[in-house]
Steps between C-alpha positions, in 0.01 A plus 500: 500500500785718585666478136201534374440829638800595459509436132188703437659797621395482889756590820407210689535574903538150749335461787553279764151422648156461358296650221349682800817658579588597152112662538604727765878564328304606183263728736797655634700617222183584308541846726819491517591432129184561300457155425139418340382226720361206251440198763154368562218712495700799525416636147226374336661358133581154658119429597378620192761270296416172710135534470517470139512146654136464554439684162689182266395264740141586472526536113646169494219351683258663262386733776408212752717559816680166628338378823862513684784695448814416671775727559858506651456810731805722621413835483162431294537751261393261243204352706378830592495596121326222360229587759464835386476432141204257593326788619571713197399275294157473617468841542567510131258229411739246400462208793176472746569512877628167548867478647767232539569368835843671596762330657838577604824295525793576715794303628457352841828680560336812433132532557328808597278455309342188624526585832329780476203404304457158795562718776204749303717827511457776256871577537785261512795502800831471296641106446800459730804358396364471127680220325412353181663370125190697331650826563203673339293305803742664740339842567440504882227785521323600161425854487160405342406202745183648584382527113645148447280328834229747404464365099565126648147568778312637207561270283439161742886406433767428732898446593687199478860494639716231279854390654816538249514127476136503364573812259870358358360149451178694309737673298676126400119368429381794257811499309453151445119469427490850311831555371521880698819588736289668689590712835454341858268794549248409255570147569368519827135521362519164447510350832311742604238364241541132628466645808144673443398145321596301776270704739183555275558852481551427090267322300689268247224626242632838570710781236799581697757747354891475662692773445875482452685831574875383395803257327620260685839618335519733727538233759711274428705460810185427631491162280859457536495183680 
């Protein structure tokens, strides 16, 4: 990531600590430096961008909404997009008021998430001592938690904590039945699925989407062994 960056023309600045603590770094020399703060759902560009989500998927389903969508949750950005674009779009006409059940994945390692939506907060307590491969899963307080547990009420979803185990072996399984590298972030939908079929809480006759967020490319010291 850091060549990448680097490549494109980007001064690329280390930190040692979280993607919290790079946060409150950025915050910092924003007034100090004049740095334009980009993270999540500090300027608006990234949310409209990732709800452009809901707008293919929903073409692609010929304007029928899945019954589940699942989706590997750090900050949410992408979760909380897809749920507005639902609501645009029947504003505009284009789908009726039926909505996909939401549910969010995170890393057992680093779930927020989940334990704020089973202990039925509005507002999740940061994740201490965060550790997971999925470093997009490793986000130990979202900045938009409350819009992500708010759009997973609504919509009759829920969260599902996978361990990295569960996610790296998914990863293995996908790229052998569907020929996709896929990240261990969006591999985690898939135990979470199994999980959700296992308890009744999804119908084998239902449409379930899975969303994958990322190459496995980029972790492959995480398939080293």
């Amino acid at each position: 990531n850091v060549i990448e960056c680097e490549q494109t023309g980007a001064q690329v600045t280390l930190m040692d600590g979280l993607i919290t603590d790079c946060g409150a770094e950025v915050a910092r020399r924003k007034d100090a430096e004049g740095w334009f703060d980009v993270s999540t759902l500090k300027e608006p560009y990234r949310i409209e961008g990732k709800k452009t989500m809901g707008y293919e998927l929903a073409e692609q389903f010929d304007w029928e909404l899945p019954d589940v969508i699942i989706y590997p949750t750090g900050g949410g950005t992408g979760l909380i997009g897809m749920w507005k674009a639902f609501d645009e779009m029947e504003q505009m006409g284009w789908i009726g008021s039926k909505r996909p059940r939401m549910v969010t994945v995170q890393a057992s390692g680093c779930a927020p998430i989940v334990r704020a939506f089973e202990e039925g907060k509005r507002f999740a307590d940061e994740f201490p001592n965060a550790q997971t491969t999925a470093s997009g899963l490793r986000v130990p307080r979202a900045i938009g938690d409350f819009l992500i547990l708010d759009s997973l009420r609504a919509s009759g979803g829920t969260a599902i904590a996978v361990t990295d185990e569960e996610l790296i072996d998914a990863t293995k399984e996908i790229g052998s039945a569907e020929g996709i590298f896929c990240a261990p972030e969006g591999a985690a939908c898939l135990p979470a699925l199994k999980k959700m079929l296992s308890d009744g809480s999804v119908k084998p006759n239902e449409g379930v989407v899975l969303f994958n967020t990322g190459s496995g490319v980029k972790y492959i010291e995480s398939f080293s062994s």
